[in-house]
N, C-alpha and C positions, 0 to 999 in steps of 0.2 A: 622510305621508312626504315629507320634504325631495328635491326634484329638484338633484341635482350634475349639473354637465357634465362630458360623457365626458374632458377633460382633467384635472380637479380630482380626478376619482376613481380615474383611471388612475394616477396621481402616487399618492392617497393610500393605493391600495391596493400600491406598489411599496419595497417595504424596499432595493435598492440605483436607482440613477440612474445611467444609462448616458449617457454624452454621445458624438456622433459628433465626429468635429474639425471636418474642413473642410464649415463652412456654419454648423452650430448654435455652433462658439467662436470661429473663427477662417476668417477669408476669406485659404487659406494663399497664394492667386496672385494677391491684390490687387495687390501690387508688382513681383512679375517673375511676366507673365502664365502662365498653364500652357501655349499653343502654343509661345512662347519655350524652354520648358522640354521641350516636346517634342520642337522640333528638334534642340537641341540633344543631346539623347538617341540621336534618330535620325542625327544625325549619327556618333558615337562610336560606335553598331549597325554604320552602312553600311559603314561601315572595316574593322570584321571579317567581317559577314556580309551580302553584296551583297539577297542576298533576303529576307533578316530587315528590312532598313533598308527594301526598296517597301516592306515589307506595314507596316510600322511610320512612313513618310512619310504615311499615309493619313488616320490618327488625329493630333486635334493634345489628347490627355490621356494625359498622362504614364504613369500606372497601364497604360494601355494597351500601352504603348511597352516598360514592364519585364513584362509579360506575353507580348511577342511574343517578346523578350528570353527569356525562359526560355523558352519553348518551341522556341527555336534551340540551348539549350545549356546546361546548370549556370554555368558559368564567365563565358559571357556576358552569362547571368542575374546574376552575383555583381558584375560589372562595373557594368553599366547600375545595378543595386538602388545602389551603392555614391555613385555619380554624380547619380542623383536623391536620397537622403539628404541629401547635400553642397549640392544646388538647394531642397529644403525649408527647410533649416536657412538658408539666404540669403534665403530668401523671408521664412518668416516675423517676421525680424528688420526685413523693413520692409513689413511686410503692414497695418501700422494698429495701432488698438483693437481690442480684441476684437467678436466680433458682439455690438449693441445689446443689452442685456438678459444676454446671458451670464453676465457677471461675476454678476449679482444671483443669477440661476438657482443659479450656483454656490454661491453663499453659502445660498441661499436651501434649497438640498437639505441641505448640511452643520447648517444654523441647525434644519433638521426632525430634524435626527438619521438622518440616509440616510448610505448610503455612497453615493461617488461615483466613477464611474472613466470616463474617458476612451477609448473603442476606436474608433480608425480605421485607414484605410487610406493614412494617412501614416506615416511614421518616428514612433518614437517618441521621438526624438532631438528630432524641430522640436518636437513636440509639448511637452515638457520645456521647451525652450529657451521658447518663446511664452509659456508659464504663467507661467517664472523671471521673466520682460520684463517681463509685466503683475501682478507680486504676487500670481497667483492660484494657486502648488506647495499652498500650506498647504491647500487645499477640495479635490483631487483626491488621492482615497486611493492608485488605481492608472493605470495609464497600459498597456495592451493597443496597443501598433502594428503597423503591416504584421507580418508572421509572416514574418519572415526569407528570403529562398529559398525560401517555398512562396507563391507567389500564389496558389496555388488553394481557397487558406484563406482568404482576405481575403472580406470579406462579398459578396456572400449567402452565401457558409458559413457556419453559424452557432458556426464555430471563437473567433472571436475575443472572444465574448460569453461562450461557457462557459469559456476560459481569464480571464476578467475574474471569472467568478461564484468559479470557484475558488481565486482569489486573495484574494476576500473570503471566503471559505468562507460562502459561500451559495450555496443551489438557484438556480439560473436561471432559474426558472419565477416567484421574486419579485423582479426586474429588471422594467424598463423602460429601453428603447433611445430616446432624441430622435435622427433622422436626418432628413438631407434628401434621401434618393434610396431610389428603390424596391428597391434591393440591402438599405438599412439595416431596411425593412420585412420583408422575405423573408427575412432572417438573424435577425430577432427573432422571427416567427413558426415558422422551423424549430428555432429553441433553444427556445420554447416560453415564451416573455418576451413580454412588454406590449408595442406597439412607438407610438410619436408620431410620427407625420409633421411634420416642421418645414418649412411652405408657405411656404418663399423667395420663392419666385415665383409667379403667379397661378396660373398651369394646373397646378401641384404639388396643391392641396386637394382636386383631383377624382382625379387619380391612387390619390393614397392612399386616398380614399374606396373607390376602386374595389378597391385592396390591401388591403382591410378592416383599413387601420390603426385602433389602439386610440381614438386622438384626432390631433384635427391642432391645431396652433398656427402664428398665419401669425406672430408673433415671439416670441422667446426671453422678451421683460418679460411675454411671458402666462403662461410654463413660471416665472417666479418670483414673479409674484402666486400663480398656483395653488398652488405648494409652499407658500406662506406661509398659502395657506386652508385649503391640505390639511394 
């Protein structure tokens, strides 16, 4: 019997391809940092809501910031969401290339015959925008973003992933998720999907280990050799 690595076979036993945005395609606060972006948030909170704005100066991640945001308030939930959307979409336009290896990955899932679809906990506004930038619309079949007005969907819920399956009209259970944070593992384990830790950074490969993710890839050009072996 031939020995596969737990990446090669995770891939090849997954009929769609889940990609996370920020980290596995796209570094979305490479060019206007995410603290920057939190202040700024935090600033536009304080104005209306003095005690929403401490609790929300504490954190400098943005997600953070429209999450305390809604829990002050529908409205100034809709506010903040609206404001960080508008800060995504500026970011990503001068964020870089895509992350090393991505572009290929992408191709490289399409070129297997996978569907492909993109779910994070970005807009799916930048998310669109970035792909258009870098000629990559044509290899992502769907595009799942932040869940409107419900933060409490964004991953680890495992909301985002089963509205991505049913967009391709497929079970979820033949998905695999590539993420770089333990929310992207917990969300693919609760939908009942393959999930890959993608090890940005050193101390990430033991985390996940420890999240019994499926496989780990410390870069993206491993996720598109694999699909190409797979």
């Amino acid at each position: 019997m031939t020995h596969t690595d737990p990446l090669t076979e995770t891939l090849a036993n997954a009929r769609v391809i889940l990609f996370d945005f920020d980290g596995p395609v796209c570094d979305v606060f490479a060019g206007v940092p995410a603290p920057e972006v939190a202040r700024e948030l935090t600033a536009l909170l304080s104005a209306e809501d003095e005690a929403a704005g401490v609790k929300a100066s504490r954190t400098d991640d943005p997600i953070e910031v429209l999450r305390i945001a809604h829990e002050a308030g529908t409205e100034l939930g809709q506010k903040i969401e609206q404001a960080l959307t508008a800060a995504e979409v500026r970011a990503v336009a001068v964020a870089g290339r895509p992350t090393p290896g991505a572009a290929e990955a992408l191709q490289a899932a399409r070129a297997a015959g996978r569907g492909v679809a993109v779910v994070g906990d970005n807009s799916a506004e930048c998310v669109r925008v970035f792909l258009e930038l870098h000629g990559l619309e044509e290899y992502v079949t769907k595009i799942v973003g932040r869940p409107s007005e419900q933060p409490h969907l964004m991953k680890p819920n495992p909301f985002p992933l089963i509205t991505a399956a049913e967009q391709l009209h497929i079970d979820v259970t033949s998905c695999t998720l590539i993420g770089d944070s333990l929310a992207d593992i917990q969300a693919a384990h609760a939908a009942g999907a393959t999930a890959i830790g993608y090890a940005n950074k050193l101390y990430k490969a033991a985390q996940f280990a420890e999240a019994r993710a499926d496989a780990v890839a410390e870069d993206m050009q491993a996720v598109a050799d694999a699909l190409t072996t797979a």
